[in-house]
N, C-alpha and C positions, 0 to 999 in steps of 0.2 A: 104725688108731688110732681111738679112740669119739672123738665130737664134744663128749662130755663133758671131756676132758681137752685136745683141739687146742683150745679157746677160751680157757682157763688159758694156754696155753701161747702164743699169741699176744700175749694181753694183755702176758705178762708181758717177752716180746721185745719191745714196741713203745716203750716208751721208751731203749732203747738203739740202735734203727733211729734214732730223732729226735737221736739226741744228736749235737753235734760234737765237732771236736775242741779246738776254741778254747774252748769252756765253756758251761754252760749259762746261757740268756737272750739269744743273742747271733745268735741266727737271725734273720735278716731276711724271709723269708717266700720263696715259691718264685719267685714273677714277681724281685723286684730282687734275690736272693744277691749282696748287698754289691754291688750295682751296676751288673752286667754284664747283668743280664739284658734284656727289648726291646727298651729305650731305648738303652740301652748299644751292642748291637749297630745298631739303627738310625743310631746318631750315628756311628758308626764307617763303614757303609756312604755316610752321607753324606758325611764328610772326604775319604776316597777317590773317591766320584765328582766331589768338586769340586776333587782336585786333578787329576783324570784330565782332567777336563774343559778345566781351566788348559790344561796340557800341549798339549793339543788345539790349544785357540786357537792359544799362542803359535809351535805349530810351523806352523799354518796361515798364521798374519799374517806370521811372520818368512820365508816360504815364496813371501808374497804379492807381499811389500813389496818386494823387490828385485829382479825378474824382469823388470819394462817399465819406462819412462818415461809418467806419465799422459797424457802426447798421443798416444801410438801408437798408437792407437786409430781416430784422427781421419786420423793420416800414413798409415797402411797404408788407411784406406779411397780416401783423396785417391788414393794409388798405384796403388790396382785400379782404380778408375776412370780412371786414365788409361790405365794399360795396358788395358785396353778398348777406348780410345777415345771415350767418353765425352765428356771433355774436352780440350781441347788444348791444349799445352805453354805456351802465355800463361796459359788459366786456372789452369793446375798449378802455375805458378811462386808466380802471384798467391795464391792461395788456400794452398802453403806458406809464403811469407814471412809472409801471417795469422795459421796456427798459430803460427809461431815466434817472435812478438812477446813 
């Protein structure tokens, strides 16, 4: 084919490339097509990591939350150290009845 006649013949296919099917004037440009485009997808990857993220927390907290009592912490060291010998059963008692006030 001569490059005389492919240039015709281009031209004359390129407004039917552009056209939609919704009608013409009603292209929104390439970046937003009606909305979806960067931003679109960016907000959608946000939603999703913030609800993944939710999720996260609340399995973590609800995971946290009911496992010990917040002195146990304090009892189980008071206990090694007596089991040690460390201390002795006077100071053990003493220093449990403290926690447990």
């Amino acid at each position: 084919m001569k490059l005389k006649t492919l240039i015709p013949t281009l031209l004359a296919s390129l407004p039917a490339s552009m056209a939609r099917a919704d009608g013409p004037g009603s292209w929104t440009g390439h970046m937003w097509g009606g909305g979806y485009g960067f931003m679109g997808g960016f907000m959608m990857l946000a939603f999703w990591g913030a609800v993944i993220a939710l999720i996260v927390f609340l399995v973590l907290r609800l995971r946290d939350n009911g496992t010990r009592p917040p002195d146990s912490d304090a009892q189980e060291a008071l206990r090694r150290r007596f089991a040690n010998g460390e201390i002795d059963e006077e100071e053990f008692r003493r220093r449990k009845a403290r926690l447990d006030e």
